[in-house]
N, C-alpha and C positions, 0 to 999 in steps of 0.2 A: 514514684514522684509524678504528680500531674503533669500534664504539658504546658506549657506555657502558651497565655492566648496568641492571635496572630497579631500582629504591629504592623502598621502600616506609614513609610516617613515620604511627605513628600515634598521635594527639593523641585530648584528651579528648573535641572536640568536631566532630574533622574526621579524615577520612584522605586521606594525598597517595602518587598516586603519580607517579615520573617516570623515566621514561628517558632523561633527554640531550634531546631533540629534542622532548619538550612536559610538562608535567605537569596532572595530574587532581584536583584537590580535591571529596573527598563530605563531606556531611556525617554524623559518627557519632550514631547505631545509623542514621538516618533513610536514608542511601543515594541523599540527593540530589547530582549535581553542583553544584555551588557557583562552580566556576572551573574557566578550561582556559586554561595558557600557553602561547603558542605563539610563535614568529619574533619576539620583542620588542612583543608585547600582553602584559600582566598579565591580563589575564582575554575571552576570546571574548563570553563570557554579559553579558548584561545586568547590570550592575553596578547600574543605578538600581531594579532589583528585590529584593525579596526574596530571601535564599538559598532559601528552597524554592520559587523560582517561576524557575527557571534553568533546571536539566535534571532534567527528573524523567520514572518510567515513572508512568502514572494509570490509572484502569476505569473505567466506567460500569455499575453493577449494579441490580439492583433485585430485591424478592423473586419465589419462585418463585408460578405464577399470575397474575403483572403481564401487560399487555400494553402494544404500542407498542416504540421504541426510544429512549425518555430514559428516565432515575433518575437516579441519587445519582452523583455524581461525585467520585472518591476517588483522591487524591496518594497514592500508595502510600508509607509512612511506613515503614521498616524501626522493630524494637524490639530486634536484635538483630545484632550483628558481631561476622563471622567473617573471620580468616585461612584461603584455603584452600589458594593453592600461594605459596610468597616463594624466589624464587631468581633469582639473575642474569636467567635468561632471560624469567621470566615469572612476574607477578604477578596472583593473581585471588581478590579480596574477595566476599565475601556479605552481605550483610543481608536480615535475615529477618520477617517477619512472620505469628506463628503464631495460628492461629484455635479458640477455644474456645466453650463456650455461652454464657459470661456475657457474650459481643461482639453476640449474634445480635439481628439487628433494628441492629446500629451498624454492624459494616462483612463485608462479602461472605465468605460464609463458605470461606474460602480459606485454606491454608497458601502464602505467598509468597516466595521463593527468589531474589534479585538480584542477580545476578551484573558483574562488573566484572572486563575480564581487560587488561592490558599488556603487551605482549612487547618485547624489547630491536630495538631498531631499526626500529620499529614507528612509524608516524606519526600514529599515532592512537589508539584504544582500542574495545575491542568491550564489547558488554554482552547479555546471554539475563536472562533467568527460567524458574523451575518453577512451575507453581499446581497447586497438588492439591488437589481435594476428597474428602474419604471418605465412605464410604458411610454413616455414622450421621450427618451431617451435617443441617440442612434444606436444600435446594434452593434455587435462584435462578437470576436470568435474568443474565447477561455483554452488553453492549449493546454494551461499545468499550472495548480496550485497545491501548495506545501506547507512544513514550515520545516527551518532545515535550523540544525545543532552544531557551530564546528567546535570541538572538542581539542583541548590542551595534548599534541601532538609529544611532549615530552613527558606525559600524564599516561595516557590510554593507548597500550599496544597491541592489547587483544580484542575481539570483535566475538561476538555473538550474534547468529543469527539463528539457528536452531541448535537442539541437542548433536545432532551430526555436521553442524556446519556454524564451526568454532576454530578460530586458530591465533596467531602472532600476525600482525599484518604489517605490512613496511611503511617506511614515512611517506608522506608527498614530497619531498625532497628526492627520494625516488622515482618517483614521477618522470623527473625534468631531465632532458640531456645535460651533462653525456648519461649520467644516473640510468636515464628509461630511454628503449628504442620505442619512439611511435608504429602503433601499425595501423591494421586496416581500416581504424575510426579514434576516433580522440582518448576514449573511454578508455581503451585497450592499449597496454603496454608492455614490453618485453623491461623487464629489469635486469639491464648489464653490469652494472657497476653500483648497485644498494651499498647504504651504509653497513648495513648488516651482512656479511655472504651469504648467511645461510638462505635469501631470498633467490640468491642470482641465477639468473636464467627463466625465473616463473615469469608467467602474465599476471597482470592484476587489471583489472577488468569488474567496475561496479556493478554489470550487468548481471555477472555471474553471482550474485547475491541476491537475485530480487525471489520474492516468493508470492503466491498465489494468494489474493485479500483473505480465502477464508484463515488460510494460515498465519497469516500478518497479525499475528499479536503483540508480538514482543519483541525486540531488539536493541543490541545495544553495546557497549563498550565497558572493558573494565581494566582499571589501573591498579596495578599490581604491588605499589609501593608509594603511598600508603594504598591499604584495598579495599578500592571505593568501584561501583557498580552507575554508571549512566545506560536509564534506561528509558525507552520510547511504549511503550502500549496504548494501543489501538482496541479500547474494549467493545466496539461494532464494528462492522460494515455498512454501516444502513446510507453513509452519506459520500463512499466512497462509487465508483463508476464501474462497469464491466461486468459486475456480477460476481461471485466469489471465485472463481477461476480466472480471473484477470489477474497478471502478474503485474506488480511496484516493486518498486527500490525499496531498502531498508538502510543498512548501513554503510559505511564504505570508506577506503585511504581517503584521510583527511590531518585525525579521523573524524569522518563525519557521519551523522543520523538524523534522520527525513522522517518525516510523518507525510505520507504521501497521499492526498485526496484526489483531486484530478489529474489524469497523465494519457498521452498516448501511446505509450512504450508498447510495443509487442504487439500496439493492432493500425498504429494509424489515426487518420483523418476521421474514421467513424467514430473515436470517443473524442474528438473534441465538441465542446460545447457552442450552434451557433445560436446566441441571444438576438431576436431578429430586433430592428426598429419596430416601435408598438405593443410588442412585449412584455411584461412583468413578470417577473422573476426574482424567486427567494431565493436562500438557501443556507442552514445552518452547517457548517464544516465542525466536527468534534464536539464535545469537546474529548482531550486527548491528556493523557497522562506522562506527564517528565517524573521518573521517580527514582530514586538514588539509594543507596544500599551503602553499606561497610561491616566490615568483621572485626573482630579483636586481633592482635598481633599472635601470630602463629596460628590462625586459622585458614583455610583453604582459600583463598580468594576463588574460584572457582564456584565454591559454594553461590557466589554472589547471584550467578545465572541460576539457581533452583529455588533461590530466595524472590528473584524477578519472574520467575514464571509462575509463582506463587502467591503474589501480588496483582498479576494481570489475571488470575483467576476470581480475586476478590474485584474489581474491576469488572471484571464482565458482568457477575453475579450483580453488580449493584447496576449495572445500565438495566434501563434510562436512570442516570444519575437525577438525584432529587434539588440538586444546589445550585445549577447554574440559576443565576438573575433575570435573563433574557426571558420575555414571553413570546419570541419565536421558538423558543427551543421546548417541545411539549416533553413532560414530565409522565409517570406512568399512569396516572389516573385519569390524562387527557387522550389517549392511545388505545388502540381496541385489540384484539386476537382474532384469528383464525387459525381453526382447523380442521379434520377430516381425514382420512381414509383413501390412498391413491393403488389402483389396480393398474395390472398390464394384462388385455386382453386379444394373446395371438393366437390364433388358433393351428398355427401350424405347430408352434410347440405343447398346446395342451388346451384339453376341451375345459378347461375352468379358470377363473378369473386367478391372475398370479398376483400375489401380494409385491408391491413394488417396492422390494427390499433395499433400502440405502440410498431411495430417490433424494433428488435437491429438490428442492420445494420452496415457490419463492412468489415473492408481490413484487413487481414494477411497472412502471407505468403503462396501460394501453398502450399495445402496437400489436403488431404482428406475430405469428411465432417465432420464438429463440431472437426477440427484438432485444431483450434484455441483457446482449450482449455488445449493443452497442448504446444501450442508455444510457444517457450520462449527464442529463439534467438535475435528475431528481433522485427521488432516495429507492431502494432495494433491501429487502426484508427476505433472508433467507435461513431454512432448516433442512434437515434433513429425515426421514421417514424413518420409521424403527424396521424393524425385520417383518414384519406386520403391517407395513403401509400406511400405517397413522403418522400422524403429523402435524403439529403446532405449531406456528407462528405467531412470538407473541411480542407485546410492545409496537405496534404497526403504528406510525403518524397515522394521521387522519388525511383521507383525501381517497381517489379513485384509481384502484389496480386491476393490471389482468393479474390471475394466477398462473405461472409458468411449473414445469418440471423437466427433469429429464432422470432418465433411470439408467445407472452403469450398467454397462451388459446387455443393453435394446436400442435400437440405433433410432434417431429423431427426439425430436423435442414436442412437449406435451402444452397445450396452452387451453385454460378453459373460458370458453368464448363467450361465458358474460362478466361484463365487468364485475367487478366489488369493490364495492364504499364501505372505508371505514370509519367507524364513528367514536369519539369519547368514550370507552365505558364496556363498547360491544364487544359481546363473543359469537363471529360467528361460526355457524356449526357448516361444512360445506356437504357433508353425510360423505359417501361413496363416488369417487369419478374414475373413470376409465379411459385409460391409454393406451388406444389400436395405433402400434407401431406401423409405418408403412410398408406393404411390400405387398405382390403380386403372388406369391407361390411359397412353397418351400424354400430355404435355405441351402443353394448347393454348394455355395464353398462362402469363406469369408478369411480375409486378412486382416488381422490381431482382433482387437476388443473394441468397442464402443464404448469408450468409460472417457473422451478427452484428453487423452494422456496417449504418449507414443512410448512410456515406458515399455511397454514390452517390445518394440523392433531392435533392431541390430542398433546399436551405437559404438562404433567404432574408437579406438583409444588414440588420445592427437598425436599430433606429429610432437615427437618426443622433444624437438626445440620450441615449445609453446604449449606448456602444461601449468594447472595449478595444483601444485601438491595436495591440494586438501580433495580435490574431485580423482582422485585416481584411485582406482577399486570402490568407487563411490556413487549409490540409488541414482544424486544426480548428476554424474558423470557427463550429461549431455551438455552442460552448463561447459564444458573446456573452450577455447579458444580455436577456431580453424579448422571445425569439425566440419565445414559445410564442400574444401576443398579436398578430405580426406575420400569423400565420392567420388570424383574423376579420379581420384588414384587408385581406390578397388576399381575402376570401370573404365578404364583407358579408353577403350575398345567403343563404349557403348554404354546404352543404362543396362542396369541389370534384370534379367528375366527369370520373373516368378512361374512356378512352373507348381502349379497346385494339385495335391497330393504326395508330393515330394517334395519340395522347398518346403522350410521352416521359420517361420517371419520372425522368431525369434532370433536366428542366424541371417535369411537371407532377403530381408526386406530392411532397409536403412532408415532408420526412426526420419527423417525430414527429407521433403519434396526441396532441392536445389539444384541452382544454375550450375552448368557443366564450364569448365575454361578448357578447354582443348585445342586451342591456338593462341600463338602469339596477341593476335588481333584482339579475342575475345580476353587475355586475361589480362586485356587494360582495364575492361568494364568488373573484373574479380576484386576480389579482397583482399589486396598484396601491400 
């Protein structure tokens, strides 16, 4: 049976679209989701909420000269809708939000661009933004933009984040006293009194979900009766901040699910964005894929998470997506490639040029070395090298990058010190570059790996009153709750002394550099 084309109704105070297989309700000018029907639900979203507290894209802004990473936190409100493309195959709305002087000091001075696209046959809906500031504008700092999903809490009780990090997760009714003990930050809860027991006594802690951008593909939620699948894919990186080893949020007790573009979790004030006065500045966000699943009656709902990371594989394959309407948003035949051949040449471990096996290999903006890890304006373009040191990049916007690297297993970061322009169309070819890792001598001793990762040090097992059952005998184990205070408790005494040639940093070096509380005094300033 054909699909049926997309429709698109629009009302005074809402627009619908639908193609057969689900329909999308916003709200007009505002550009919030309001509802998603899908496999016989009236609505995915949380119905006990608010319509503008469903689905919506938000920022975090604050003026320019602020410091830190909180300010104002702002639902991005469209004022204005547009039809952009309406045909059988594909539908894509806009709402706008435009910024003048007489806003300045109320909301971030930004012209904002909201995009909503449906295509026929399609089981889901994608969504992007534009944000432009000009350059007569005043300045301001960007702290965190999203768009966030909250999800039908009596609908969706399991959670997917990866193949190993999948469980039952508790209500936010849990959350709340007497339900949840608050502890060391908001985020973090002890659950004494869950509706469900079998939660009582875990933490739940959104933090403990977040995973690394390269990783960041798919996540999602799935509701077991009827078995329907809400799901989030993220088929690049390119307009996300940090570089592919920057950790985001994904999903989390709600239930809720983020598409997470700028943030500064895990690093700080270096990935906020400041847009100075004088300025101009683009930037297209996603776009991003909402896509939905179901089974027949007596099929595994489970299945639904191998059906979604199945889907985001067809996603990736097809970025640069051909359909968005936006001519900020370059398409593949407007984008260029690069690649090449990356060597490690140390000579203390070998008189020939080493193929830089597994390197990262990446385009962002001109700066310094390993700048790229605090970039956060503009866009980042990363691969990884074959066993063999080659390496392709392809799909690059057009505009002017360093080339960065780094190779697991050789400690420093590689940057080749002339820029590259890329253009429409081009391939360029970069031939052979070489990577003299720093160091003065031989190698007389070293502790763990050089690969970013503290997986191989000691990570000690929490205090059994603040565990999440899903992390226990679990790769990422490190993710438990209170592990930072479990070090003063091996170390009463003192830090601990590595003693090289006998200590084993897989045993006796502790995966993270932490504050000690070994007095009253001090562990007012701890995490209690």
């Amino acid at each position: 049976m054909p699909h049926l084309g997309v429709q698109l109704l629009v009302q005074d105070r809402h627009v619908v679209m639908d193609n057969g297989l689900l329909q999308v309700t916003l709200s007009n000018p505002d550009g919030i989701v309001t509802g998603i029907r899908f496999s016989g639900i009236d609505n995915l979203l949380e119905v006990l909420n608010d319509e503008s507290n469903r689905g919506y894209w938000d920022l975090v802004w604050n003026a320019a000269g602020s410091t830190g990473t909180t300010g104002i936190f702002d639902v991005i409100r469209g004022t204005s809708f547009k039809v952009i493309v309406e045909t059988e195959e594909q539908v894509e709305v806009s709402f706008t939000r435009t910024w003048d002087s007489s806003q300045e000091g109320k909301l971030v001075p930004l012209n904002i661009d909201k995009r909503f696209v449906m295509l026929r046959g399609s089981s889901g809906f994608y969504s992007y933004a534009i944000y432009e500031h000009l350059r007569e504008w005043p300045g301001f700092n960007l702290g965190e933009t999203r768009i966030a999903f909250k999800l039908r809490k009596d609908k969706f009780h399991y959670m997917v984040a990866a193949d190993n990090r999948q469980r039952f997760m508790p209500l936010p009714d849990d959350r709340v006293p007497p339900r949840g003990q608050p502890l060391a930050y908001p985020e973090a809860v002890k659950l004494v009194k869950p509706v469900e027991p079998d939660f009582k006594g875990e933490v739940d802690d959104k933090y403990q979900y977040s995973i690394e951008n390269k990783d960041n593909k798919v996540h999602g939620w799935i509701c077991m009766d009827p078995a329907v699948g809400f799901w989030q894919i993220t088929p690049s990186d390119e307009f996300r901040s940090g570089g592919p080893v920057k950790q985001n949020l994904t999903s989390h007790v709600g239930p809720t699910t983020l598409a997470m573009f700028l943030s500064a979790h895990y690093s700080g004030e270096d990935l906020v964005p400041k847009i100075g006065a004088g300025e101009a500045w683009k930037k297209v966000f996603g776009p991003v894929f909402m896509y939905f699943n179901s089974v027949m009656d007596g099929d595994d709902p489970l299945s639904l998470w191998e059906d979604a990371k199945l889907q985001m594989l067809i996603e990736v394959q097809s970025w640069p997506y051909e359909f968005p309407a936006s001519d900020d948003y370059q398409k593949s035949d407007q984008r260029g490639n690069v690649s090449g051949r990356l060597f490690v040449r140390d000579r203390f471990v070998s008189d020939d040029y080493i193929p830089a096996n597994g390197a990262y290999v990446g385009l962002a903006l001109p700066g310094d070395v390993g700048s790229w890890q605090r970039e956060c304006k503009d866009y980042q373009f990363w691969n990884r090298a074959d066993e063999d040191g080659y390496f392709s990049i392809n799909n690059v916007r057009t505009g002017d990058y360093n080339l960065y690297a780094w190779v697991p297993g050789v400690i420093g970061d590689y940057r080749y010190d002339v820029s590259v322009t890329v253009t429409s169309g081009c391939d360029i070819e970069m031939g052979d570059l070489v990577y003299q890792p720093p160091r003065d001598g031989p190698t007389l001793w070293e502790i763990g790996i050089p690969d970013r990762s503290a997986e191989e040090f000691y990570v000690p097992d929490p205090n059994p009153n603040y565990t999440n059952k899903l992390y226990v005998n679990h790769p990422d184990r490190f993710r438990q709750y209170g592990l930072w205070e479990r070090y003063a408790e091996l170390y009463p005494d003192g830090d601990l002394v590595y003693t090289v040639g006998v200590s084993d940093y897989r045993k006796d070096w502790f995966y993270a550099q932490v504050t000690r509380c070994n007095s009253a005094t001090l562990r007012l300033f701890c995490f209690h």
